[in-house]
C-alpha positions as CSV (number, residue, x, y, z in Angstrom):
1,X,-55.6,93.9,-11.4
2,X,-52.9,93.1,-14.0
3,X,-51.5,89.5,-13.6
4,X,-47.5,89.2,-12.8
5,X,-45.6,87.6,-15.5
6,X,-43.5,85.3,-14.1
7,X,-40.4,84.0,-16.6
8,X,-38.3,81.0,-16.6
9,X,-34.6,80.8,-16.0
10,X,-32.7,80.0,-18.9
11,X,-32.2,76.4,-19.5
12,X,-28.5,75.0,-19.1
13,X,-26.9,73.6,-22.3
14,X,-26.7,69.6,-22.3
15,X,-23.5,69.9,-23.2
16,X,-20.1,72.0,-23.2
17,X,-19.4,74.7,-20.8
18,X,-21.5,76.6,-18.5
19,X,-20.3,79.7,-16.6
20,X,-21.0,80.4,-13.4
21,X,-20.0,84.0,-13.0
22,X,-19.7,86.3,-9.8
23,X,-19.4,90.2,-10.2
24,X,-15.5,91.1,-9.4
25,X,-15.2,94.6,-7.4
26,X,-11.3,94.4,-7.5
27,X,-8.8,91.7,-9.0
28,X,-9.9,91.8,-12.4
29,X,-8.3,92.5,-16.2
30,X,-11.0,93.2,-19.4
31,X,-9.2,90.9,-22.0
32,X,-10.2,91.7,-25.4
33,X,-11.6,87.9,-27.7
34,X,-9.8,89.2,-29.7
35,X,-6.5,87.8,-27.9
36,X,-9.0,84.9,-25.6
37,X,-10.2,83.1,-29.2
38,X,-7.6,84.0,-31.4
39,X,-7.5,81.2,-34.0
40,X,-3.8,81.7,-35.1
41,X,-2.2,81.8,-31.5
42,X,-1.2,78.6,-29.7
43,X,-2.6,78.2,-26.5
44,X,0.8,79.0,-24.4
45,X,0.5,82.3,-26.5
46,X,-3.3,83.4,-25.4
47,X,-2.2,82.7,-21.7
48,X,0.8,84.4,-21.9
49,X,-0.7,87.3,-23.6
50,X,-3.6,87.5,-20.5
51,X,-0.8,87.6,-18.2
52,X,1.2,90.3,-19.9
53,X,-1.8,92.4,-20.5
54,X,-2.8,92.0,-17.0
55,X,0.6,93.2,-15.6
56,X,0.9,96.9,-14.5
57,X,3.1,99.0,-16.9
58,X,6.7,99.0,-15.9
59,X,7.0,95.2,-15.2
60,X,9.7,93.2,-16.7
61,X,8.7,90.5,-19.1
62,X,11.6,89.2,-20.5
63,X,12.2,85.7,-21.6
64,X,14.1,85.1,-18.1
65,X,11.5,86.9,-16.4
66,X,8.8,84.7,-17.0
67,X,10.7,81.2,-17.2
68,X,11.2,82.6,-13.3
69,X,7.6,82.7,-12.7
70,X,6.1,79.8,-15.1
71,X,7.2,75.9,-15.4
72,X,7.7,76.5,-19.3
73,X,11.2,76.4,-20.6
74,X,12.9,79.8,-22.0
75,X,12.7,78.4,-25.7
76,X,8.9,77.7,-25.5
77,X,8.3,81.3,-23.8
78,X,10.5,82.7,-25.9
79,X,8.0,81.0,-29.2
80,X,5.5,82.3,-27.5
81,X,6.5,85.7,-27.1
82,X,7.4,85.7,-30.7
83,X,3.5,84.4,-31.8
84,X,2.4,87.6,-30.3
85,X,5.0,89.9,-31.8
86,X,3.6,88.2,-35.5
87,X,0.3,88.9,-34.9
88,X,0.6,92.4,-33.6
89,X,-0.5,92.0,-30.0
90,X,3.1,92.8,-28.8
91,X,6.2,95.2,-30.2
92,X,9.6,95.1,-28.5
93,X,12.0,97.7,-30.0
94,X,15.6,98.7,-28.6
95,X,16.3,102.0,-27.1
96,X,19.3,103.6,-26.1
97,X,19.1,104.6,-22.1
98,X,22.0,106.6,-20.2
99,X,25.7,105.4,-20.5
100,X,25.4,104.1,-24.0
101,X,23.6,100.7,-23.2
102,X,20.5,99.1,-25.1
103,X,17.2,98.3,-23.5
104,X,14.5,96.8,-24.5
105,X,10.9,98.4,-24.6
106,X,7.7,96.0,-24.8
107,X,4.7,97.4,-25.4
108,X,1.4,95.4,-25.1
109,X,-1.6,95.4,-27.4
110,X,-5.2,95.0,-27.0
111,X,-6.7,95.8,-30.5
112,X,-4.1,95.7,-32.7
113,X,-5.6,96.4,-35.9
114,X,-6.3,99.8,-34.4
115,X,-2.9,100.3,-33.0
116,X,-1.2,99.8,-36.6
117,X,-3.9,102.3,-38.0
118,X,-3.0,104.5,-35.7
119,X,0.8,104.5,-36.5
120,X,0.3,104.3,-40.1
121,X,-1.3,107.6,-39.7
122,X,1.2,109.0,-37.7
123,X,4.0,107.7,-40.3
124,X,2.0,109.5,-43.1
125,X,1.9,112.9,-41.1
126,X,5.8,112.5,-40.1
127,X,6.7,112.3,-44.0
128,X,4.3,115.2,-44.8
129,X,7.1,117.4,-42.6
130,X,9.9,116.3,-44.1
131,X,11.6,119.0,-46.2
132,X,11.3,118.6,-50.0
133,X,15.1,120.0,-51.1
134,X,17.6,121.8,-49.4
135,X,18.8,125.3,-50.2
136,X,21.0,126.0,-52.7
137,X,24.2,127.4,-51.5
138,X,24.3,131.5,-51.5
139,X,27.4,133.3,-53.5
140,X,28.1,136.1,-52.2
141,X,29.3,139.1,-54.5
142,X,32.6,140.0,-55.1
143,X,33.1,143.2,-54.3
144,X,34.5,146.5,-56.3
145,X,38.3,146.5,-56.2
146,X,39.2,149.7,-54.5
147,X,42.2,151.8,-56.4
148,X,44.8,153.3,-53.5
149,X,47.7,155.5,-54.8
150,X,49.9,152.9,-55.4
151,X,51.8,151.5,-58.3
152,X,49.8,148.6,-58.8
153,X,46.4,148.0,-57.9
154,X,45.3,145.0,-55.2
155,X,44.4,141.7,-56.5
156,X,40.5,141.3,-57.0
157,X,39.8,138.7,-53.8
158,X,38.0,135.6,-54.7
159,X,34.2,134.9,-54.1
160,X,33.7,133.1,-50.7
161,X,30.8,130.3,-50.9
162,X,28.9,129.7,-47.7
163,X,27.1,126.9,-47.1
164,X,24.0,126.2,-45.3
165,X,23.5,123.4,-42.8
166,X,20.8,120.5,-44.2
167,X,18.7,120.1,-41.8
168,X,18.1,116.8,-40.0
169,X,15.5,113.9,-41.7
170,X,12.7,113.0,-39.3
171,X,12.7,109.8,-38.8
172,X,9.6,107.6,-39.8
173,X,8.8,104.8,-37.2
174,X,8.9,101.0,-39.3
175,X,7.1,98.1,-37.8
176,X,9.7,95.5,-37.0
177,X,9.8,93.1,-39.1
178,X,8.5,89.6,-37.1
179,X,11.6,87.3,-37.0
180,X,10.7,83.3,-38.3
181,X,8.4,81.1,-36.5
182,X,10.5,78.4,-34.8
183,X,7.4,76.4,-33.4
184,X,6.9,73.4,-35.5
185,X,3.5,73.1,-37.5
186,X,0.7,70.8,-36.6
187,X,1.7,68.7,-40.0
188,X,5.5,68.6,-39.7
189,X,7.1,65.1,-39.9
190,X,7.8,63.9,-36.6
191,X,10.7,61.5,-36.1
192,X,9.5,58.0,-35.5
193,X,9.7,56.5,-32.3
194,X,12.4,54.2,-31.1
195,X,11.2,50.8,-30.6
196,X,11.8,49.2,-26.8
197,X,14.8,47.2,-26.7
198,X,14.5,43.2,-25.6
199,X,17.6,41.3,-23.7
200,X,18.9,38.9,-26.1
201,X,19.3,35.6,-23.9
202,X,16.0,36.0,-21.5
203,X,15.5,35.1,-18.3
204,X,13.0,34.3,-15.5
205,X,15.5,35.9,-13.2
206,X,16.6,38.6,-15.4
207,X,13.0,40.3,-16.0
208,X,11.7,39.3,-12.3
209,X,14.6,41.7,-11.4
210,X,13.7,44.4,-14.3
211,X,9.8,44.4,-12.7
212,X,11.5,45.0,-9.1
213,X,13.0,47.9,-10.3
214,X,10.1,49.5,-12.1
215,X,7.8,48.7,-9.3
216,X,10.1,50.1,-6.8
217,X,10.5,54.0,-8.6
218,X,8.1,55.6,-6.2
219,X,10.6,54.8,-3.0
220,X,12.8,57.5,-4.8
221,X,10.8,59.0,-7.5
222,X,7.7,59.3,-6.6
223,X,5.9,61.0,-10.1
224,X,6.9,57.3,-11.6
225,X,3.8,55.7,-9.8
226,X,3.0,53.3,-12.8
227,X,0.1,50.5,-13.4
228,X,0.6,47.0,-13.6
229,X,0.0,47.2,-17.2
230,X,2.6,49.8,-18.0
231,X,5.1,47.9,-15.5
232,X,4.5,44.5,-18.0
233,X,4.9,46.8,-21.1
234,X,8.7,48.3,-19.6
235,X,9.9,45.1,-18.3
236,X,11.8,43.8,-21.4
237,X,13.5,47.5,-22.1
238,X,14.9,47.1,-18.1
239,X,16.0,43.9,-18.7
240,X,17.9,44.8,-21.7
241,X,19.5,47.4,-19.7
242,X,20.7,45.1,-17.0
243,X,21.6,42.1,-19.4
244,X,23.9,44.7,-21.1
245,X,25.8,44.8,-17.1
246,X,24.1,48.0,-16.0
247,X,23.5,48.2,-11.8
248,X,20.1,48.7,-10.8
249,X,20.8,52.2,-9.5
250,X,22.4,53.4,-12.7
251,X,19.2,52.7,-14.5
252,X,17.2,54.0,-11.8
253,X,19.0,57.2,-11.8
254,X,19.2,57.4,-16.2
255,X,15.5,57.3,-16.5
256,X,14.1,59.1,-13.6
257,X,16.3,61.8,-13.3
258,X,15.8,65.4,-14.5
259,X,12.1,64.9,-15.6
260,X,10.0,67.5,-16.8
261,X,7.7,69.3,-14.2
262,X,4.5,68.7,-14.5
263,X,4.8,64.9,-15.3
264,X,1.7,63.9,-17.2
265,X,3.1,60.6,-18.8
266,X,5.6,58.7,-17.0
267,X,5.2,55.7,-18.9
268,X,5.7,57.1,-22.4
269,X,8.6,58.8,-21.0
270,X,10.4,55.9,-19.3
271,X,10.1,54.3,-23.3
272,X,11.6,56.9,-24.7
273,X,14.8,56.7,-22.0
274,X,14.7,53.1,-22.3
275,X,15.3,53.2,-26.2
276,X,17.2,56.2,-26.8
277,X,19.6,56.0,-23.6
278,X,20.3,51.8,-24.3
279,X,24.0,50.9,-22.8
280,X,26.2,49.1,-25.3
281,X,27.0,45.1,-25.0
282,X,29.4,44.2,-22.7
283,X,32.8,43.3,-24.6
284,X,33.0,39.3,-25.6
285,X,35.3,37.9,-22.4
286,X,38.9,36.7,-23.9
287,X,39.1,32.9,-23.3
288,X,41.4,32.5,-20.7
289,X,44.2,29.0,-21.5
290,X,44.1,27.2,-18.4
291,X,47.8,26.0,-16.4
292,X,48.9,22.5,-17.4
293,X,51.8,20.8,-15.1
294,X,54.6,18.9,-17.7
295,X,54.5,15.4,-17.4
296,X,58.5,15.2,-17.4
297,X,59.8,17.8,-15.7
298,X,56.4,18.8,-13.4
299,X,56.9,22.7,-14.4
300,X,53.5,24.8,-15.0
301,X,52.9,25.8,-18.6
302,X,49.6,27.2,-20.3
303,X,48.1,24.6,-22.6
304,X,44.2,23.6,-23.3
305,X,45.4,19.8,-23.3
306,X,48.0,18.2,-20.5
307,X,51.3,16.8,-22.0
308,X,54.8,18.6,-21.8
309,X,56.0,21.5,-22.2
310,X,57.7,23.3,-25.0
311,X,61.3,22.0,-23.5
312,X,60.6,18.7,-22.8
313,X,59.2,18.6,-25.6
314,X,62.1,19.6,-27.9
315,X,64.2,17.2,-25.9
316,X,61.4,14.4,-27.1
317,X,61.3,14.8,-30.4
318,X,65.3,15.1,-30.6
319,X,65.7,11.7,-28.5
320,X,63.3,10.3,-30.8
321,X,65.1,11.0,-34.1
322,X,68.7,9.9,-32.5
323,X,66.9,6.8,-31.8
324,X,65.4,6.7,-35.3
325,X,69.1,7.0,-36.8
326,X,69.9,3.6,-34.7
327,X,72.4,6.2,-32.3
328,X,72.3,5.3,-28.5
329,X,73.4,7.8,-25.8
């Protein structure tokens, strides 16, 4: 009796992924590695790609299309869209459909070293049918003069060229020509980052008030849930803000308002609005001259010491130098 050999399972790696994978009946899309672990391609670019690809044919993918569908903006769809067309796994070209108008046709690769073999071969066979030269244009002969009976004989009629049509160049399909990469490179320079403005005259009061506010976000916004740490490290920025005369819901409002969906980093986005969206200083207050009442005639006048006032005054100083010049009234 032969003895059973029995195997082992496989081991699992002790690290990195492990796929646990069910067989799929329905629901599915094959997706070539060569669009999954593309090297060149961002990652917004693979996942797009997977999506188009997995679409049936006739579905719109436009830029406004899928901002519709997906959280990313239109400008980083659009970059995407633009990866692919670079490295050959889309083509959009413009076609002319009834009435005159343009439309655009997107076609969707999954091997496209093979598609561009493919029409490089049928852009050699196009120009091999191309005509070499056109034909020459055929004189016909003039022919004999015929003599009537007549005095004088009927001028010989001029030779009559006829042309022939040229006929129409096929046209040879060109690759458009990828327009320029507008996503930044991993190495670009960024722009450095704003430091967190400070109130100038601090106050117990002032950032007691400033943690309130940042504490209290959730009521109204609740994707600004922050930790006590990140509440100490925003405190001074708020505070600068409210020292500069800013109400507590206008500050609310300027740094919570219109943020980006999903959220992953409240805190470093409440520093950036903090720094780049800082109020001006509140104008220096004029110094007000307070009311003085004249000693002499008890009329109100505007002076920073008591005393008279400008009348009185005058009638002072021009008593005095009557006086002075030994004149009595």
């Amino acid at each position: 009796m032969d003895t059973q050999q029995v195997s082992a399972p496989p081991r699992a790696p002790s690290a990195g992924v492990v796929h646990i994978n069910i067989r799929l009946t329905d629901g599915y899309t094959i997706i070539s590695n060569r669009l999954s672990q593309h090297r060149g391609l961002s990652l917004l670019a693979i996942g797009l790609g997977t999506h188009i690809q997995s679409l049936p044919d006739g579905r719109r993918v436009g830029v406004k299309a899928l901002a519709a569908i997906f959280p990313e903006s239109e400008v980083r769809i659009a970059a995407a869209l633009r990866e692919l067309e670079q490295h050959g796994f889309l083509r959009r070209t413009r076609e002319r459909v009834g009435g005159g108008k343009l439309a655009t046709r997107t076609e969707s690769y999954n091997h496209p070293e093979a598609a561009v073999r493919g029409r490089m071969r049928e852009g050699v066979a196009a120009v091999a049918t191309v005509p070499v030269a056109a034909a020459e244009p055929v004189r016909v002969p003039a022919p004999e003069p015929v003599r009537v009976p007549a005095p004088e004989p009927e001028p010989e009629p001029e030779p009559v060229h006829v042309a022939v049509p040229e006929p129409a160049p096929v046209p040879v399909p060109v690759d458009p020509v990828p327009g320029p990469r507008l996503v930044p490179t991993p190495t670009a320079p960024r722009k450095p980052r704003l430091p967190l403005p400070a109130p100038q005259h601090p106050t117990e009061a002032l950032y007691a008030a400033a943690a309130d506010l940042l504490a209290g976000l959730p009521r109204t916004a609740p994707v600004f849930l922050l930790s006590e740490e990140d509440v100490r490290g925003l405190v001074p920025g708020v505070a600068a803000w409210l020292e500069r005369g800013a109400r507590p819901d206008a500050v609310r409002a300027a740094i919570t308002e219109d943020a980006p969906v999903p959220l992953r980093h409240p805190a470093k986005l409440l520093r950036h609005r903090l720094a780049a969206l800082l109020p001006p200083p509140l104008p220096a207050a004029v110094p007000v001259v307070p009311l003085q009442n004249c000693d002499d005639c008890d009329r109100a006048f505007r002076s920073s010491v008591p005393g008279c006032c400008r009348g009185c005054g005058e009638e002072r100083a021009g008593a005095g130098g009557a006086e002075w010049l030994g004149l009595s009234a």
